[in-house]
N, C-alpha and C positions, 0 to 999 in steps of 0.2 A: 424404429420407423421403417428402415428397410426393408424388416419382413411383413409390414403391408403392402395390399397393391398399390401401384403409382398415384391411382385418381385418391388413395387412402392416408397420403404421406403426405406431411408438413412440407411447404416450402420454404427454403432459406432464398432470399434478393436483395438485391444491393439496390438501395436511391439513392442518385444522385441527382449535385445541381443546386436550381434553384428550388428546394424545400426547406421545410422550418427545422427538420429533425434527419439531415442525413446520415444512411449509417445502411446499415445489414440487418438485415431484419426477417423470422422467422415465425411463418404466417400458415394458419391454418389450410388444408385440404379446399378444393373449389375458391380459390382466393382469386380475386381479378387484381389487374391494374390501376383500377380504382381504388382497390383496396390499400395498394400496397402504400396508393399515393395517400390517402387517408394515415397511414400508420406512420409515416413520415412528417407528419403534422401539415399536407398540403400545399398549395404552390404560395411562391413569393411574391410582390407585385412586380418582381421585376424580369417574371420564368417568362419561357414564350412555349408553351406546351407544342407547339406546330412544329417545334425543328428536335421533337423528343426523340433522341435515341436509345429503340428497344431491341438489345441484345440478347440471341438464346442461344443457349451452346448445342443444340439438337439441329434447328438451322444453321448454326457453322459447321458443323460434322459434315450436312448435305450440303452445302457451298461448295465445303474442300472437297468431298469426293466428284463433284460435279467440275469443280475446277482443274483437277488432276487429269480427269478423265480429257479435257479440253488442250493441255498441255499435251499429254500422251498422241493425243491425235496431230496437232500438230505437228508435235518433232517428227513422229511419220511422213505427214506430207513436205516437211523441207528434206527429210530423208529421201526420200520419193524424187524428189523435183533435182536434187544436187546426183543423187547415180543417175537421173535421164540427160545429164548436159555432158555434154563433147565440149572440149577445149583443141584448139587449133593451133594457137601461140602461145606466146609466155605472157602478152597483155592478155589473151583471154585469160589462161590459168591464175594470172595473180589477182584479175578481178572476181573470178569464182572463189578463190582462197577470201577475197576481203567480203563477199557476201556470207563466207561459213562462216566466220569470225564476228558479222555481225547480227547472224540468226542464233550463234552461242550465246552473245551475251544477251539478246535478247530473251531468248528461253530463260537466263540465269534470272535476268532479272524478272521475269514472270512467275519464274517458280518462291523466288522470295518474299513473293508477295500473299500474305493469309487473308483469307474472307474474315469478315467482322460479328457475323451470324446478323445482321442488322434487319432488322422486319417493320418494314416501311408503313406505319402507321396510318390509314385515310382519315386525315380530319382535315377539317376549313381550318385555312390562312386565322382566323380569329376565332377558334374555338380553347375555348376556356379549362375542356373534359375529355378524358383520356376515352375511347373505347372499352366497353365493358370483356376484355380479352381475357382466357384466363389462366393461370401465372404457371409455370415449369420452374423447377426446382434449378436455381442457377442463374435464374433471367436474371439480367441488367437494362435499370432505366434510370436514364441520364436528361435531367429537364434543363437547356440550354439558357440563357439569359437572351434578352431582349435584341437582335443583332442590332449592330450599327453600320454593316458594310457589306458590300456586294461584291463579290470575285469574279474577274474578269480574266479567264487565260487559253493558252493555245496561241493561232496563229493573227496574234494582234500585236500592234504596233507598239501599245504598252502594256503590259500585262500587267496585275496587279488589283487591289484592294479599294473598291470606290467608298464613298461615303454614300448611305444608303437613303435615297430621299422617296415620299411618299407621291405616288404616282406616276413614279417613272419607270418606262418600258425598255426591255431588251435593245431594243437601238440604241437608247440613251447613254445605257452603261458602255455597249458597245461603242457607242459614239469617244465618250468618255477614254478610252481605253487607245484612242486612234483609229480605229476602222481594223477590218481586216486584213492581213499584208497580201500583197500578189498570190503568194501561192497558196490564198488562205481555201480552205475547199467550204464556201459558204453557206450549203444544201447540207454541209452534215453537223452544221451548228445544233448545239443541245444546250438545255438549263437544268442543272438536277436546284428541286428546290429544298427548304431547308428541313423536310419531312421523308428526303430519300428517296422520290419520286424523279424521273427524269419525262423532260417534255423536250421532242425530236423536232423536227421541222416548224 
């Protein structure tokens, strides 16, 4: 298979989830996400196709190189900003010492972090059917079950896990949750929904 061209070579995928037949599965040239879900014996009654996670390893490649790049720059510009500061006294220098200290671990723990390759699907809140996308050797698709709870975190009074009720809006859960604390920064509120998509303001 390899020494055909790409658009020429079988693809091997993984479905998971809610399907009748999950497994790994090796699927003909021009194959969609349709397809794959067909070869899986199709959803359960109890999948929610909306919150499907599809994984490609060619978009993580491009995540992480995009991410490194983003890191890189970075550590430049705290590099940058730490040789342009003058210290005066020992409270200044030991308060510059605790912001190197806490822009190391920050970086450490940015850089520990790996992109998912995750390709954010456009479908409706109640669609039933996958986009007719079509499949890369590697892809993973993961069909979620039915949620029952809405995440609520950041700078709230309680953070944590609501119970998910029909009809209810951003304030509510928010409500739920306590409100936002004093030093909550309100205007930079976001909701990523359960298809990967984030809505800002």
């Amino acid at each position: 298979d390899l020494a055909l061209p790409v658009l020429r070579q079988n693809k091997r995928v993984r479905v998971e989830g809610e399907v009748l037949r999950p497994g790994e599965y090796v699927l003909p040239p021009q194959t969609s996400v349709a397809d794959a879900l067909a070869a899986a014996g199709g959803l359960t009654d109890k999948a929610f196709p909306f919150g499907t996670e599809f994984n490609r390893e060619s978009v993580r490649t491009t995540q992480q190189q995009n991410y490194d790049r983003a890191l890189r720059d970075l550590e430049v510009d705290l590099a940058r900003n730490v040789s342009s500061q003058r210290t005066s006294s020992a409270d200044e220098a030991a308060a510059a010492t605790g912001r190197d200290a806490a822009n190391a671990r920050l970086v450490a723990a940015l850089r520990s972090q790996r992109p998912s390759g995750r390709v954010v699907l456009q479908l409706q809140p109640a669609s039933r059917e996958l986009p007719p996308l079509a499949l890369e050797d590697g892809d993973r698709l993961y069909i979620p079950p039915q949620p029952t709870t809405v995440g609520v975190f950041g700078s709230v009074f309680n953070a944590g896990s609501y119970l998910f009720g029909q009809g209810r809006g951003v304030t509510e859960y928010l409500s739920l949750a306590g409100g936002p604390t004093r030093g909550a920064d309100a205007e930079s509120m976001f909701v990523i929904r359960a298809n990967g998509s984030v809505v800002s303001g």
